[in-house]
N, CA, C and O atoms as a GROMACS GRO file, in nm:
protein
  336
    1UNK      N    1   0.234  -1.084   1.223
    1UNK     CA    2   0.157  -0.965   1.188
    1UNK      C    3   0.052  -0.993   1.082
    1UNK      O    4   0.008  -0.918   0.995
    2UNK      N    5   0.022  -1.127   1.112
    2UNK     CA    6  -0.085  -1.127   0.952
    2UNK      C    7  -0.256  -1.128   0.996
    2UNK      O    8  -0.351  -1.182   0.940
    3UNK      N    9  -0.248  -1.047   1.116
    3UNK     CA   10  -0.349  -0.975   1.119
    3UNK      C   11  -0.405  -0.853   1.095
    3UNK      O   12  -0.517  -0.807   1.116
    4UNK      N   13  -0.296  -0.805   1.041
    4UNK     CA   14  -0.285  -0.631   1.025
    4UNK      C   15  -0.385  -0.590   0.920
    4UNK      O   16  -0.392  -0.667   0.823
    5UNK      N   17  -0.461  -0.489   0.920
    5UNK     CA   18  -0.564  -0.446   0.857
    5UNK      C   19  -0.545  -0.327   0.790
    5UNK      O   20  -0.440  -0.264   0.803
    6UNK      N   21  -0.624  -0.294   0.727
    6UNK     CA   22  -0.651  -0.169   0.638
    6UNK      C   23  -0.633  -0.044   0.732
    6UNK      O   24  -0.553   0.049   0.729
    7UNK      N   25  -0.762  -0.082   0.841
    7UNK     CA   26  -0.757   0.007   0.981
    7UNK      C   27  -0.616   0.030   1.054
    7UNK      O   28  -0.583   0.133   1.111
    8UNK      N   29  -0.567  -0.045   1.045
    8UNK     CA   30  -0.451  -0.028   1.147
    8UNK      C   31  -0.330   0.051   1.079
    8UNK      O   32  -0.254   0.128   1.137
    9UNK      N   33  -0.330   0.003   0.904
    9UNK     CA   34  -0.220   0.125   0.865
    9UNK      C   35  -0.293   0.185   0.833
    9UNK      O   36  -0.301   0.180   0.710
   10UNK      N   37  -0.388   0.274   0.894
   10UNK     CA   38  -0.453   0.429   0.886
   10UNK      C   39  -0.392   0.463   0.994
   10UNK      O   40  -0.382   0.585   0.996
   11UNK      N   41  -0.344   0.414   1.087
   11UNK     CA   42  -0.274   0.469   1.238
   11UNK      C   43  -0.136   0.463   1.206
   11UNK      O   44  -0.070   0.563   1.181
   12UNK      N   45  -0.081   0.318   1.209
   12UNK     CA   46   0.069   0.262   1.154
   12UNK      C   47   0.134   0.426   1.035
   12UNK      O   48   0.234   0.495   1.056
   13UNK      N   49   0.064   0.437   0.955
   13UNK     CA   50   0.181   0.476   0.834
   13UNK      C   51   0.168   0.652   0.889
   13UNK      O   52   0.267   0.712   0.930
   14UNK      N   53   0.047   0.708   0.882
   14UNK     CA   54   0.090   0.841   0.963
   14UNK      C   55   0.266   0.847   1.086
   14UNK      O   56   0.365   0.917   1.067
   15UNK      N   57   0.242   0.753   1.194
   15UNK     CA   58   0.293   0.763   1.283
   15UNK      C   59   0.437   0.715   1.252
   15UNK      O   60   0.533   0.760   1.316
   16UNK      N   61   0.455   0.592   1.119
   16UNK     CA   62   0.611   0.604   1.143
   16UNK      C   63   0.637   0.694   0.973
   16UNK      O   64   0.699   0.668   0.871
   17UNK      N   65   0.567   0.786   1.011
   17UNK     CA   66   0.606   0.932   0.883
   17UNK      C   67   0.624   0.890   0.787
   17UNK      O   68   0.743   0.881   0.758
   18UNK      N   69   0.519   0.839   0.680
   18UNK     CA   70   0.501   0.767   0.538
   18UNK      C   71   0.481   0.925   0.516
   18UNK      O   72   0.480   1.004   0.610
   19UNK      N   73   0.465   0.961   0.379
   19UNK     CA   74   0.426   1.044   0.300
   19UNK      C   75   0.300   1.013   0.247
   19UNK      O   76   0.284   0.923   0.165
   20UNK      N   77   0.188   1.102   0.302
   20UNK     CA   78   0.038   1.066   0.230
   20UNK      C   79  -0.019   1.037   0.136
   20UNK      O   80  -0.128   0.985   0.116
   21UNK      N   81   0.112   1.096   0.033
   21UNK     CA   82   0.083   1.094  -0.137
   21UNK      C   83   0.160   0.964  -0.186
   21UNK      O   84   0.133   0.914  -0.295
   22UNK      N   85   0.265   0.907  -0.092
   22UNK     CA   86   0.280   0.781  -0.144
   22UNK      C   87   0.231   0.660  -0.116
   22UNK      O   88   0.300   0.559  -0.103
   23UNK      N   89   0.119   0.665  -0.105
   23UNK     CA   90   0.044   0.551  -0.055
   23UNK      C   91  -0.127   0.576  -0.090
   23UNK      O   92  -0.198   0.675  -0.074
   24UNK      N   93  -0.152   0.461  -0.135
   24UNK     CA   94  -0.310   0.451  -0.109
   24UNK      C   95  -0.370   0.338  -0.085
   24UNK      O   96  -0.348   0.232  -0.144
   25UNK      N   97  -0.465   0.359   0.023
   25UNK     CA   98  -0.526   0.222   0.070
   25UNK      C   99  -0.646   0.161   0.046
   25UNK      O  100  -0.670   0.042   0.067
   26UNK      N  101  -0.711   0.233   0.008
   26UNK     CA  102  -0.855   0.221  -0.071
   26UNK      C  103  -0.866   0.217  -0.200
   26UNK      O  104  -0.979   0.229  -0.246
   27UNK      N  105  -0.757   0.200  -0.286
   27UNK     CA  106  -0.809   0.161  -0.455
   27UNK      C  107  -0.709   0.281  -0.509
   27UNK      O  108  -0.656   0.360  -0.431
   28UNK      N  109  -0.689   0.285  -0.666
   28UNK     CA  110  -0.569   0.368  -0.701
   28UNK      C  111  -0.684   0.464  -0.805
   28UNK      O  112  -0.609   0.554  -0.843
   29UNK      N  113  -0.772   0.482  -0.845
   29UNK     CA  114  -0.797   0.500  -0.950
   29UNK      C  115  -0.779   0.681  -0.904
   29UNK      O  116  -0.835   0.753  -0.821
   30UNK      N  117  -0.635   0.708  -1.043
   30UNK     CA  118  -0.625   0.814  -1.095
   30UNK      C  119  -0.484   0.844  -0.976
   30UNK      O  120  -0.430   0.954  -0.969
   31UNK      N  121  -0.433   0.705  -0.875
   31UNK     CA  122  -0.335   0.739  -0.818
   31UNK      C  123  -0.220   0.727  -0.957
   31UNK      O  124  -0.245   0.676  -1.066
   32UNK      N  125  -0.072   0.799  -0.907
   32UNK     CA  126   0.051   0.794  -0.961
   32UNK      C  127   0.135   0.786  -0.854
   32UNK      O  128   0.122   0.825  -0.738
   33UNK      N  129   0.263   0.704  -0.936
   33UNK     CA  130   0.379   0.720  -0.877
   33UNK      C  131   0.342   0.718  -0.710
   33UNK      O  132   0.391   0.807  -0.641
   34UNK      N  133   0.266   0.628  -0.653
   34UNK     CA  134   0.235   0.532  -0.503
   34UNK      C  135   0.238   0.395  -0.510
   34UNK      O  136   0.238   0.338  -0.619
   35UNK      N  137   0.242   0.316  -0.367
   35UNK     CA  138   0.176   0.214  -0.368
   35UNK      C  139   0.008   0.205  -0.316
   35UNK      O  140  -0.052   0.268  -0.229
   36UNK      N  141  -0.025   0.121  -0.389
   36UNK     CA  142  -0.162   0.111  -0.374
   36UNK      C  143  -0.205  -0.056  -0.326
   36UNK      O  144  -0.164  -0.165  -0.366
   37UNK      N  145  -0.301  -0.018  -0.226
   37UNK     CA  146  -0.378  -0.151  -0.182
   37UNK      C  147  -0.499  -0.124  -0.224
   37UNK      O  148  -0.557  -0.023  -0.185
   38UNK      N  149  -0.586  -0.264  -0.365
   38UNK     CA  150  -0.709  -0.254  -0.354
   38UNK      C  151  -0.756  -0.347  -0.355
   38UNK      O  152  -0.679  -0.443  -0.358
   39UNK      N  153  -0.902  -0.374  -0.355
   39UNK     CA  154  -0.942  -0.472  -0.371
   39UNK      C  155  -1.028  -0.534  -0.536
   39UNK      O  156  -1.119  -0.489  -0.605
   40UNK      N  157  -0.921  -0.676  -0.544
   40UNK     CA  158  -0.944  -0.697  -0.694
   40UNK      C  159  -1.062  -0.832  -0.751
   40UNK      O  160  -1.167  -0.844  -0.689
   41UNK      N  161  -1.041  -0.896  -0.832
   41UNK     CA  162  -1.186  -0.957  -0.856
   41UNK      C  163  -1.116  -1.136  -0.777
   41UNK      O  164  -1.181  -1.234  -0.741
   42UNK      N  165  -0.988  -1.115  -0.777
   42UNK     CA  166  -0.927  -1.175  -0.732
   42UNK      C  167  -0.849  -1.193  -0.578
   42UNK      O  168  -0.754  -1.264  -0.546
   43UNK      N  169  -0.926  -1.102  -0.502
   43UNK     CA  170  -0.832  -1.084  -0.414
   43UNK      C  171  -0.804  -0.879  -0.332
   43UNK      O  172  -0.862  -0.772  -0.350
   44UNK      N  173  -0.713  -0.915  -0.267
   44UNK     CA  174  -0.639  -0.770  -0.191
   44UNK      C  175  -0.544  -0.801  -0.319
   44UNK      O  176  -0.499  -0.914  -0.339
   45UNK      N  177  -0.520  -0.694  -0.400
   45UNK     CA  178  -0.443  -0.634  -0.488
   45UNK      C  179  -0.357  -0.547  -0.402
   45UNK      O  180  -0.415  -0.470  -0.325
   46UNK      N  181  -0.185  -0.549  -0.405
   46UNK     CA  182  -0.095  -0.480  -0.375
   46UNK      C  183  -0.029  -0.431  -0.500
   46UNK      O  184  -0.008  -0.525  -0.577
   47UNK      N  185   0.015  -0.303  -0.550
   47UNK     CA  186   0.096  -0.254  -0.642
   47UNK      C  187   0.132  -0.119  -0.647
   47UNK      O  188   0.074  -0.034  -0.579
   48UNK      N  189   0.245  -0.088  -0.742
   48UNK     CA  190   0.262   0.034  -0.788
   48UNK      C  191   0.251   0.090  -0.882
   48UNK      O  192   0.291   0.069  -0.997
   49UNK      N  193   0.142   0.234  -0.795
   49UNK     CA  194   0.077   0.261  -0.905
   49UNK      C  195   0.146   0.381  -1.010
   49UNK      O  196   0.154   0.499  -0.976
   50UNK      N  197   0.191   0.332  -1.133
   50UNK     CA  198   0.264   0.462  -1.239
   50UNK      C  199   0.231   0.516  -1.348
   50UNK      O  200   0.276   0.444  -1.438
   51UNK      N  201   0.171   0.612  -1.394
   51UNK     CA  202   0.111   0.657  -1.523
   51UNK      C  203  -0.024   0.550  -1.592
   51UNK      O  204  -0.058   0.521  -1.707
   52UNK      N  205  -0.065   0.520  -1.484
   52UNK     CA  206  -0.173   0.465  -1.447
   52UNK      C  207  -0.197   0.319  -1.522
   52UNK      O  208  -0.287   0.292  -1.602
   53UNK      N  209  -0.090   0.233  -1.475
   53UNK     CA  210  -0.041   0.136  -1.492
   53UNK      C  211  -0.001   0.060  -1.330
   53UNK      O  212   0.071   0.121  -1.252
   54UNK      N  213  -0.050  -0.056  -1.302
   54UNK     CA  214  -0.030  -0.146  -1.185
   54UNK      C  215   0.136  -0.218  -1.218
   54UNK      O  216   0.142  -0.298  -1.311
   55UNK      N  217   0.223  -0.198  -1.167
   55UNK     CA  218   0.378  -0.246  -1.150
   55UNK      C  219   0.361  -0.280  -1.054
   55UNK      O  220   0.320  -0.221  -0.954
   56UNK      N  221   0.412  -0.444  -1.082
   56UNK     CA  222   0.458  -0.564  -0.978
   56UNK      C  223   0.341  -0.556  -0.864
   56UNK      O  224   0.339  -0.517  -0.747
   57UNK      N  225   0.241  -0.614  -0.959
   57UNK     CA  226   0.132  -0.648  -0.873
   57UNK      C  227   0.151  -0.822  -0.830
   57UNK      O  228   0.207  -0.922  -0.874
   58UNK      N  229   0.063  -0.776  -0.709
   58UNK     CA  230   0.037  -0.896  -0.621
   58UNK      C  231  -0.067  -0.894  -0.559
   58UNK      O  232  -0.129  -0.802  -0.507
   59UNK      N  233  -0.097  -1.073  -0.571
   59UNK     CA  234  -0.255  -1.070  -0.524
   59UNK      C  235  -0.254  -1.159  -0.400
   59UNK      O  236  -0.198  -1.268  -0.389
   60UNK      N  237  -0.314  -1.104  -0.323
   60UNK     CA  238  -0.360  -1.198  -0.182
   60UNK      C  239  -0.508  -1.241  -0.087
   60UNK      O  240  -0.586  -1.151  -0.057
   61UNK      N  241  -0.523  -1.327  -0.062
   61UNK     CA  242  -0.632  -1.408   0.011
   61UNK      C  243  -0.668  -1.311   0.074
   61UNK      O  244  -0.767  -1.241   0.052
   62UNK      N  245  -0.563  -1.296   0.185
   62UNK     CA  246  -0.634  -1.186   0.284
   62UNK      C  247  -0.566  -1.087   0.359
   62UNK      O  248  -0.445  -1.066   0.354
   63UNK      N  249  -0.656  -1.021   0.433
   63UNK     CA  250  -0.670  -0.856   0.412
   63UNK      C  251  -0.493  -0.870   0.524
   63UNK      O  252  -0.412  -0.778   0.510
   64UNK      N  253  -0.463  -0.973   0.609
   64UNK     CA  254  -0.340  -0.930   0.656
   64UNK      C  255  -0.233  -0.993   0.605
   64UNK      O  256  -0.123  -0.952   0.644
   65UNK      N  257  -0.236  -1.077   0.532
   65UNK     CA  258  -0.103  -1.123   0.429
   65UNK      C  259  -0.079  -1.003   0.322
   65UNK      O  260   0.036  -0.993   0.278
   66UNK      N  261  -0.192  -0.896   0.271
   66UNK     CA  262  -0.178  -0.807   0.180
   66UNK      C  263  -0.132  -0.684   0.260
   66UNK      O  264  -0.049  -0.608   0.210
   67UNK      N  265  -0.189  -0.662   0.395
   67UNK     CA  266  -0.148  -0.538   0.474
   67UNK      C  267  -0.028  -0.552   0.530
   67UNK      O  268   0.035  -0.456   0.574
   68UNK      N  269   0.015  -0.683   0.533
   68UNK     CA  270   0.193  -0.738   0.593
   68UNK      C  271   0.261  -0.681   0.483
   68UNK      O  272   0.296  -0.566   0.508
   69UNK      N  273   0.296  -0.725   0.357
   69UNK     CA  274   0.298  -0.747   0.240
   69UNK      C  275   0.348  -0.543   0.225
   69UNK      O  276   0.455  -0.482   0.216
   70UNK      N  277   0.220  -0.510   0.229
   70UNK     CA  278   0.242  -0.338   0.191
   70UNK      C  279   0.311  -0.255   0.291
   70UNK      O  280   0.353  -0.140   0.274
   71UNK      N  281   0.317  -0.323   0.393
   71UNK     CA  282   0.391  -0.234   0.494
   71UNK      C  283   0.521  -0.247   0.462
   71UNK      O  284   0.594  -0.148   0.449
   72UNK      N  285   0.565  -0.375   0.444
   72UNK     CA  286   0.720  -0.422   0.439
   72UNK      C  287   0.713  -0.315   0.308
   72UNK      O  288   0.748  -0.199   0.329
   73UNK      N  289   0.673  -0.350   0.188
   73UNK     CA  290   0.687  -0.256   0.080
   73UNK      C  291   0.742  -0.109   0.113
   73UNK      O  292   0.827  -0.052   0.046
   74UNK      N  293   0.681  -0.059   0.224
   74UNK     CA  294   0.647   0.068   0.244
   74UNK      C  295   0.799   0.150   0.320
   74UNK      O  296   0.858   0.256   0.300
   75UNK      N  297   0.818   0.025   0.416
   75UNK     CA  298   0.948   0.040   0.468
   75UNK      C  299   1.093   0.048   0.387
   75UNK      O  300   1.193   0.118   0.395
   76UNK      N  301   1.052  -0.052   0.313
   76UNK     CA  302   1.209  -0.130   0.208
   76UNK      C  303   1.239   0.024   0.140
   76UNK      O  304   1.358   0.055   0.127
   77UNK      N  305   1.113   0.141   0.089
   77UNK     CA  306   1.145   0.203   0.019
   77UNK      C  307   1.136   0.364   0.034
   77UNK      O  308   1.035   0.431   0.011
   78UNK      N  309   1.299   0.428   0.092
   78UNK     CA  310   1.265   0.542   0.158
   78UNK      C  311   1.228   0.666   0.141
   78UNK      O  312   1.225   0.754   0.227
   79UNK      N  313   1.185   0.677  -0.025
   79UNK     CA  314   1.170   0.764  -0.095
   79UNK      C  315   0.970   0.807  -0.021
   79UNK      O  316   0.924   0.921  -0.024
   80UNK      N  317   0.904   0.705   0.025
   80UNK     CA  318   0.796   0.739   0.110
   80UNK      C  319   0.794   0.769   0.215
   80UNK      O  320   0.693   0.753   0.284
   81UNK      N  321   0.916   0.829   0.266
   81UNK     CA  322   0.911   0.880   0.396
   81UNK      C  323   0.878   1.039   0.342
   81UNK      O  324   0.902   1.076   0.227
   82UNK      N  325   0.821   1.119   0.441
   82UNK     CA  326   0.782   1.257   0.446
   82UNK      C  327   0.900   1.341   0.476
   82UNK      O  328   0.970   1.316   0.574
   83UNK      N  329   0.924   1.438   0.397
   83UNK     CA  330   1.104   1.495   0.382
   83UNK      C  331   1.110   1.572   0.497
   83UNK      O  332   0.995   1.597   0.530
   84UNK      N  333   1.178   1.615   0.562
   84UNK     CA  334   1.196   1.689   0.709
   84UNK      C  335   1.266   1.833   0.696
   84UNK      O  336   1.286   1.901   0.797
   0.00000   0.00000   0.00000
């Protein structure tokens, strides 16, 4: 899957029922309490974003080692699923 793109979890995370507010894929600024994918001076930046502080960031080459990377994140943790 380390082709997976930005584009593709715009389809991916709707459909297996992420919660909209826990996630952002375009940059965090002024996100909380999500994960965030952005892009850093270094790289696809993966982290969580909390009181506007980056927790357990990680940096990657490219756009599908970082979009692999955030999905697994996304899964491992079920508090981003959308409540039913």
């Amino acid at each position: 899957m380390d082709d997976l793109t930005r584009a593709d979890l715009e389809n991916v995370l709707p459909r297996e029922g992420f919660a909209p507010d826990s996630y952002r894929l375009h940059g965090g600024i002024g996100a909380n309490e999500c994960y965030v994918l952005d892009l850093g001076p270094a790289g696809l930046e993966v982290y969580y974003s909390e009181r506007g502080m980056k927790g357990s960031l990680r940096v990657f080459r490219t756009e599908g080692e970082a979009c692999t990377y955030f999905l697994e994140l996304l899964r491992r943790d079920l508090t981003t699923r959308r409540q039913q």
